[in-house]
C-alpha positions in Angstrom: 11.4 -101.8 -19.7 13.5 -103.3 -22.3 13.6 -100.6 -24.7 17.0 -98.7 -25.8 15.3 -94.9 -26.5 18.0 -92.4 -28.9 16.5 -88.9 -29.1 17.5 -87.3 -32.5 18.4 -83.9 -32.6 17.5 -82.0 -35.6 17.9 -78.4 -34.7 20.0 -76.1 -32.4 18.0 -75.3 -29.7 17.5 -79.7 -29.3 21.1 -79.4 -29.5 22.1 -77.3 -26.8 19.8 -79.2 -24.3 21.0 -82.8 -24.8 24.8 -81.7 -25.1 24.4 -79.5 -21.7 22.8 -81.5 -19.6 24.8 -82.4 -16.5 26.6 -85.5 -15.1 23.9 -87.7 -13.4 21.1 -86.3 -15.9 22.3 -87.5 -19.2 20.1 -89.3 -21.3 22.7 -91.6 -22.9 23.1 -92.4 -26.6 22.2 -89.5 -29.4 21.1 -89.0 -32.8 21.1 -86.1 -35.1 19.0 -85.7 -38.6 20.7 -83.9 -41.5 18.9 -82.4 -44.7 20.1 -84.7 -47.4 20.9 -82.6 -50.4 19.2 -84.7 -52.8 16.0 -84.3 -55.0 13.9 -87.5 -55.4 10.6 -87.6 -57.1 7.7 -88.3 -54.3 4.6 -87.4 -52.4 6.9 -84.7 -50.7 9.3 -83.4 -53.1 9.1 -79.7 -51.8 12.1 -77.3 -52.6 12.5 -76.5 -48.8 12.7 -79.0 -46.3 12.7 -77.8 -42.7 13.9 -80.6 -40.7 17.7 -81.8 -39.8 20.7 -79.8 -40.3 23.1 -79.1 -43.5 25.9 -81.4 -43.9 28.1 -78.6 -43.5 26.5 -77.5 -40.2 27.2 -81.3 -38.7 30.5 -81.7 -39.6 31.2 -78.6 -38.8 29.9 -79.8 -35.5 33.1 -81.6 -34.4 32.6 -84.2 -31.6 28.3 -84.6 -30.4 28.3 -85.6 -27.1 27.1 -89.0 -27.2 26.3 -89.4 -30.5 25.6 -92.8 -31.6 23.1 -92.4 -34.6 22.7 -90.8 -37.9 19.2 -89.9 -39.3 17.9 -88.6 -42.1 14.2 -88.6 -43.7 13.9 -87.2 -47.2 10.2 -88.3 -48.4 7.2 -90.1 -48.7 6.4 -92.4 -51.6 10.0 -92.2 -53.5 8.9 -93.3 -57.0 12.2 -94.7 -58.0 14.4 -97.2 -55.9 17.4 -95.8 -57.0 17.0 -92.4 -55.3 16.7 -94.8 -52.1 20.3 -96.0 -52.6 21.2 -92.4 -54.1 20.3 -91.1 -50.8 22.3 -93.6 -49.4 25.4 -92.8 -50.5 25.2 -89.0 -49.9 24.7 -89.5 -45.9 27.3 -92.3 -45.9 29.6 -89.9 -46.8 28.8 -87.6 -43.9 28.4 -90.7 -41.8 31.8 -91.6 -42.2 33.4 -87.7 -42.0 31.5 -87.8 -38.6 32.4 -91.3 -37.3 36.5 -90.2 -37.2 35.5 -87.5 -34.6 32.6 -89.7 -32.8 34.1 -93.2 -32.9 30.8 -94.2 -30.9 28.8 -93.5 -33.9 27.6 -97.2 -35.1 24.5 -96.5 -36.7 22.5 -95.1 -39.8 18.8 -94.4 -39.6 17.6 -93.8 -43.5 14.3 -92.8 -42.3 11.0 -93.5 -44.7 9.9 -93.4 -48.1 9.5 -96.8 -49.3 6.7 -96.3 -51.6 3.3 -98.5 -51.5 1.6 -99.9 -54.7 -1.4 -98.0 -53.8 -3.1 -98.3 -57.1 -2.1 -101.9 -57.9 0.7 -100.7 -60.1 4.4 -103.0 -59.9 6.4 -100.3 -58.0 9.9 -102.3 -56.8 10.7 -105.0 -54.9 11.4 -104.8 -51.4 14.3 -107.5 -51.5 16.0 -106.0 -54.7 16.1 -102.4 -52.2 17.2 -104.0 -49.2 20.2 -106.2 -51.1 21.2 -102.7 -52.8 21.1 -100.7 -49.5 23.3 -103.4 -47.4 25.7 -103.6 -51.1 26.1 -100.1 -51.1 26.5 -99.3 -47.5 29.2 -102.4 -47.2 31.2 -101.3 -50.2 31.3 -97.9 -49.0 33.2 -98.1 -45.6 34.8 -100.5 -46.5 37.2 -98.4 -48.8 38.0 -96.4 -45.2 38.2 -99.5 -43.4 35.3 -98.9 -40.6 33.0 -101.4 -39.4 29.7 -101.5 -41.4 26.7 -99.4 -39.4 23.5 -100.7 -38.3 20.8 -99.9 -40.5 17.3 -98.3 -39.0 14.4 -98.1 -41.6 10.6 -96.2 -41.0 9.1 -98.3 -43.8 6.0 -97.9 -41.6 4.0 -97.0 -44.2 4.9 -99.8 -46.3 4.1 -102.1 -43.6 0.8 -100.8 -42.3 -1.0 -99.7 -45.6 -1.9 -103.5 -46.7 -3.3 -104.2 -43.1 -6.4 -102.9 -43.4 -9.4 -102.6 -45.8 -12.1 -100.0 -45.4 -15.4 -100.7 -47.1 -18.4 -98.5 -47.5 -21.8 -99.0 -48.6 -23.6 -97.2 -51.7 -26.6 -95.7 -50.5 -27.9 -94.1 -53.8 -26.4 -92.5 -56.8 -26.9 -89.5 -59.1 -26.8 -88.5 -62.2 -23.4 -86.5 -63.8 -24.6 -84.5 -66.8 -21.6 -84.3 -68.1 -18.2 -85.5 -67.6 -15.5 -88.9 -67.4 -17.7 -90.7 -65.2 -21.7 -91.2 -65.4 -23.0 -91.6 -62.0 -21.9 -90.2 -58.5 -22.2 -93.3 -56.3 -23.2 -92.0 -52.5 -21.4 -93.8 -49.6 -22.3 -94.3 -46.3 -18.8 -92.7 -45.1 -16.7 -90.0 -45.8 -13.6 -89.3 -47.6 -12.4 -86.2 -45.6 -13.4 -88.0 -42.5 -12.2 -91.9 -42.8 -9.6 -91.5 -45.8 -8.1 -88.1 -45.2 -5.4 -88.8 -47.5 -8.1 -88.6 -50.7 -8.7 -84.8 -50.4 -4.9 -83.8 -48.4 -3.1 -85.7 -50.9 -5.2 -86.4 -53.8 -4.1 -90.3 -53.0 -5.3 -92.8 -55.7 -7.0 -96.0 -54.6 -7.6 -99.4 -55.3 -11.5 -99.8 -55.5 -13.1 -103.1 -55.9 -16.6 -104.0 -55.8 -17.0 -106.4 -52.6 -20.6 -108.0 -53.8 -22.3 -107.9 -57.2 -19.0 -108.8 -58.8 -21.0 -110.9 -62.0 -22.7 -108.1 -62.8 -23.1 -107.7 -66.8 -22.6 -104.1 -66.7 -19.9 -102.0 -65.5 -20.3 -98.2 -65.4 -18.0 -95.5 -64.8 -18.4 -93.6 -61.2 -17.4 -91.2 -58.9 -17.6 -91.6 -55.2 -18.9 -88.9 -52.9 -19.1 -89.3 -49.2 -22.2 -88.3 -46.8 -21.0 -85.1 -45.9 -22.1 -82.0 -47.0 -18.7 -80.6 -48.0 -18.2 -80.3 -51.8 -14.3 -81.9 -51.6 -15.6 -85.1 -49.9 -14.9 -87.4 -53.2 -13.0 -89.8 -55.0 -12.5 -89.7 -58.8 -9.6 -91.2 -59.4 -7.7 -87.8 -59.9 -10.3 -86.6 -62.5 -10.9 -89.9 -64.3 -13.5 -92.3 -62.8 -14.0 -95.8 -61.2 -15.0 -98.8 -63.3 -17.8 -100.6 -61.1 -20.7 -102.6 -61.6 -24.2 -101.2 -62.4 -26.5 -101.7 -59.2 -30.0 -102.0 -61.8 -29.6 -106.0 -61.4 -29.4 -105.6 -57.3 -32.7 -106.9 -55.5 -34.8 -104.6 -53.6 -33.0 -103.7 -50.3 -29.8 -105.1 -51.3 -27.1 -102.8 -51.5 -23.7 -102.4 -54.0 -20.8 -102.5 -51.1 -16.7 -101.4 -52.5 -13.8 -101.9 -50.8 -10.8 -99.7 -50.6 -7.5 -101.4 -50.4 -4.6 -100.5 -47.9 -6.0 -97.8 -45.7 -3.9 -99.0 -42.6 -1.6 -96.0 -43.0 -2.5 -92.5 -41.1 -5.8 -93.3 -42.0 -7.3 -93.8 -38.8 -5.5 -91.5 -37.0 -6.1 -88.3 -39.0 -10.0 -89.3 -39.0 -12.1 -86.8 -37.5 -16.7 -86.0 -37.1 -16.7 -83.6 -39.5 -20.4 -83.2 -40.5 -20.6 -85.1 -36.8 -20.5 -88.5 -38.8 -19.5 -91.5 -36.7 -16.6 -93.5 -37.0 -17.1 -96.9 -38.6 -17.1 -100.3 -37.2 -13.7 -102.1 -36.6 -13.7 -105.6 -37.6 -10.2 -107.9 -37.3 -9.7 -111.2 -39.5 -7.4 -113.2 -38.8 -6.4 -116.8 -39.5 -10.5 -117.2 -40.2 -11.4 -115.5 -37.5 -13.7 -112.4 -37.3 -13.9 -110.3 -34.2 -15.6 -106.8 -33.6 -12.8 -104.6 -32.0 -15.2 -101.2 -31.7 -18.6 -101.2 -33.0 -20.0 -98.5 -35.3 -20.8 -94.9 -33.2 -24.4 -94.1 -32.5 -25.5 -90.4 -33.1 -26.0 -90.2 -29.3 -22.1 -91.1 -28.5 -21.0 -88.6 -31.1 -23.0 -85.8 -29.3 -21.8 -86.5 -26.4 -17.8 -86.0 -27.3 -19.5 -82.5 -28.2 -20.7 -82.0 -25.4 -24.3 -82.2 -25.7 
């Protein structure tokens, strides 16, 4: 259909099975990961990392049937552009070791990592990255006179997150006796269920207030969602949320907020716990509104329960 498929190999048993298979069975072109030996600062920065192969188990590899790709993924959220680049220029080195023994090999895949200005916060520019990357890369074979790789990114992340908004309603509030904020403001969602990342992560949001945006008084809040489990929140890792009082709203209005760049694992990771339904699905584009999937009823969330 179009589409040019390279597996990537990332551990032995992978290995053995793509480089055995026999004449008339081969699944062409071949990647392999390795386990960049660099520390970055990032959502991920573990001091084990199970995935890919040492740089000494690769080259020590000799000539991969095939081969035609180099991968490697260190993080999530790098904090710091330069460990993008510094990344860089420890698999280039293996990248061009490798290429004199698998002249076929004509392309890098740096993986993920390019972080997303989740709280608002000036991270890096995108163009600055991409002009240091190609600068780097260029420089760097140059000096041993090979042909400049192509370059695979997994920005996905990056480029996902600012698609989507979630917004939630505020169906009462409580009192905090003590603490940062004042009030817990009580949505009409859930944090575990629709924003996984809150409690797996502890991500930090952007939260705006969608309505009553004139309000005179601003008040400091957590979030809690409708479930009955004690980690479905958001306080803004301990502090609290600056949004407006809702003692001006009419009767029967209600204070709505918005949560910036949720268009990231999201959705997928989203689950009934508490058997809450999923939300409505609204797109907007170019003006337009359309309903892609309309909220669950309580009857169609039984029913994928089997009642």
């Amino acid at each position: 259909r179009g589409l040019h498929i390279v597996p990537i190999i990332e551990d032995e048993d992978e290995l053995v099975y793509f480089t055995n298979l026999k004449s008339g069975k081969s699944i062409g072109d071949v990647g392999i990961r390795i386990d960049v030996d660099v520390k970055v600062k990032s959502h991920w920065d573990k001091k084990f990392n199970r995935f890919g192969f040492s740089a000494e188990e690769v080259l020590n590899m000799g000539k991969i049937k095939n081969l035609k790709m180099l991968h490697y993924h260190i993080s999530s959220q790098v904090v710091q552009s330069k460990d993008l680049v510094l990344l860089l220029k420890a698999a280039i080195k293996i990248f061009i070791k490798l290429k004199k023994v698998n002249p076929a090999l004509d392309a890098i895949d740096i993986g993920g990592g390019f972080a997303v200005p989740y709280e608002k916060k000036k991270l890096y520019p995108i163009d600055g990255v991409i002009k240091n990357i190609i600068k780097t890369l260029n420089e760097t074979v140059a000096k041993e006179s090979i042909e400049p790789p192509d370059i695979i990114v997994e920005w996905g992340r990056y480029l996902v997150a600012p698609a989507q908004i979630t917004i939630f309603k505020v169906l009462h509030q409580k009192t905090i006796a003590s603490g940062p904020a004042k009030k817990w403001y009580i949505i009409d969602g859930s944090f575990i269920n629709d924003l996984s990342d809150t409690w797996a992560l502890h991500q930090k949001w952007h939260v705006v207030p969608v309505n009553n945006m004139n309000a005179k008084k601003l008040i400091r809040v957590w979030l809690a969602g409708s479930t009955c489990d004690s980690d479905d929140k958001y306080t803004a890792g301990g502090h609290y949320i600056l949004l407006p009082s809702t003692e001006n709203l009419e009767t029967g209005q209600y204070q709505y907020l918005a949560v910036f760049d949720t268009g990231a694992y999201q959705d997928a990771l989203s689950s009934h716990h508490c058997l809450l339904s999923s939300p409505a699905k609204i797109i907007a584009q170019n003006g337009i509104l359309a309903l892609a999937r309309r909220r669950e009823t309580p009857d169609e969330v039984g029913k994928q329960f089997g009642w």
